[in-house]
Wavefront OBJ file of the C-alpha trace (Angstrom):
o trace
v -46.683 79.088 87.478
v -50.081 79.876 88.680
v -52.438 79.779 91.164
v -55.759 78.124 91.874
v -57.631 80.672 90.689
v -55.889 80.701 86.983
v -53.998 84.136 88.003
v -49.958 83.473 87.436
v -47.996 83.841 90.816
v -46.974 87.496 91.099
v -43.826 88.461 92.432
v -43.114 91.737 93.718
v -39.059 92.663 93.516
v -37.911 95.397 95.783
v -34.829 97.144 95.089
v -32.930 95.365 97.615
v -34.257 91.845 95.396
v -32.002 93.127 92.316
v -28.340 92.129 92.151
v -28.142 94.319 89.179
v -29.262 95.247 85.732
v -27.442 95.189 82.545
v -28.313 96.867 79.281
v -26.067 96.246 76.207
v -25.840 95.108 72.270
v -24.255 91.977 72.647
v -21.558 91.016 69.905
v -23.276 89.964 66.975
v -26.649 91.938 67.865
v -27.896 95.345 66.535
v -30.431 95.575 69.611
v -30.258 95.836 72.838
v -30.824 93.146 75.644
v -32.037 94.108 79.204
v -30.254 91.807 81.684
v -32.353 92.184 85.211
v -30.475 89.760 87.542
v -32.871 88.795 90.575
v -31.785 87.191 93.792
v -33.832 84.214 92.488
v -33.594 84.428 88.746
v -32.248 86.090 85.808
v -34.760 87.833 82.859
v -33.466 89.091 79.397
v -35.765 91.946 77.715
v -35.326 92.571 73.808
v -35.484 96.016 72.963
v -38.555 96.058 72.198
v -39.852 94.870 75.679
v -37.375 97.674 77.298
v -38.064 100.235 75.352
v -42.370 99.464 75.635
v -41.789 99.740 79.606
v -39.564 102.917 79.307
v -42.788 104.406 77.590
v -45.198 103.413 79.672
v -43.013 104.281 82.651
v -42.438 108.002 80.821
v -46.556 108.042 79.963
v -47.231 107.606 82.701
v -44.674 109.449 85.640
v -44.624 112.869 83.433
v -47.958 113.255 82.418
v -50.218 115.378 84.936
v -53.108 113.467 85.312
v -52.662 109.994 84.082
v -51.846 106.953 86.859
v -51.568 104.170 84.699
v -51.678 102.761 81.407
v -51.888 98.861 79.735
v -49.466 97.895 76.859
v -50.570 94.670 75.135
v -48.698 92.345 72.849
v -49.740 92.985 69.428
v -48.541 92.156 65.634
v -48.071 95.018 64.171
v -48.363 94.982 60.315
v -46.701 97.883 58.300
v -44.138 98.844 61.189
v -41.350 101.180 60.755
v -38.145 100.215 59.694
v -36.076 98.273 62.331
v -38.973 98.202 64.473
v -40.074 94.339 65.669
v -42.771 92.688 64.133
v -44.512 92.141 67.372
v -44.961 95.667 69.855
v -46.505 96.337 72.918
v -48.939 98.964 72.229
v -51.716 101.129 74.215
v -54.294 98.253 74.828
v -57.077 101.667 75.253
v -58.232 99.779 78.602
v -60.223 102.381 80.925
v -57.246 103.801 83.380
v -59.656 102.944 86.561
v -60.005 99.618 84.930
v -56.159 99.321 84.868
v -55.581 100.998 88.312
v -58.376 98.206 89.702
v -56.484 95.451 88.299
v -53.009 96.302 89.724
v -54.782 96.698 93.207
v -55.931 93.279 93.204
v -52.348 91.627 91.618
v -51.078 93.641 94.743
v -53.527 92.351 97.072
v -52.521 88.566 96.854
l 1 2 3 4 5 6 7 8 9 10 11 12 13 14 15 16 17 18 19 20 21 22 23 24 25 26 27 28 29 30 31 32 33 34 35 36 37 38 39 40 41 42 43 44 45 46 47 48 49 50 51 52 53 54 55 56 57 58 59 60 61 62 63 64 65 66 67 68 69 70 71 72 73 74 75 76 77 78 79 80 81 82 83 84 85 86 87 88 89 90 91 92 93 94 95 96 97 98 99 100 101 102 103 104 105 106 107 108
């Protein structure tokens, strides 16, 4: 979905907007899956996803100075073992750039 201007819809979900969230390795699975059940809809992170916003999420809440930070999807050639070909890394984006960006999302 997106709007007029090209930008996708943006919905904001309070915490009274999630039913609940699930994380487990389903039967069959050696990763987790992220369950986040919405009063309108229902998502499903890999690990991968999870674990990218758990980083950014630490970067960014523990670190002194820093307010925000971009992780972009990415292949990543020569990864680890077990770690998905595709990663959402440090994009290297400008923080005020970043911080300017999530102003306007917010703004409507």
């Amino acid at each position: 979905m997106y709007r007029a201007d090209g930008v996708a819809n943006v919905r904001v979900y309070p915490n009274e907007k999630v039913r609940r969230v699930v994380a487990a390795i389903p039967p069959g699975h050696k990763h987790l899956r992220l369950v986040l059940e919405l009063e309108d809809q229902t998502i499903v992170l890999q690990e991968a996803a999870a674990a990218a916003i758990v980083r950014a999420y630490v970067d960014v809440v523990t670190h002194p100075t820093r307010r925000a930070i971009e992780l972009v999807g990415r292949r990543v050639s020569g990864a680890k073992a077990g770690y998905a070909e595709h990663q959402l890394i440090e994009s290297g984006r400008r923080e005020e750039e970043v911080l300017d960006e999530v102003a306007k999302i917010l703004s409507g």
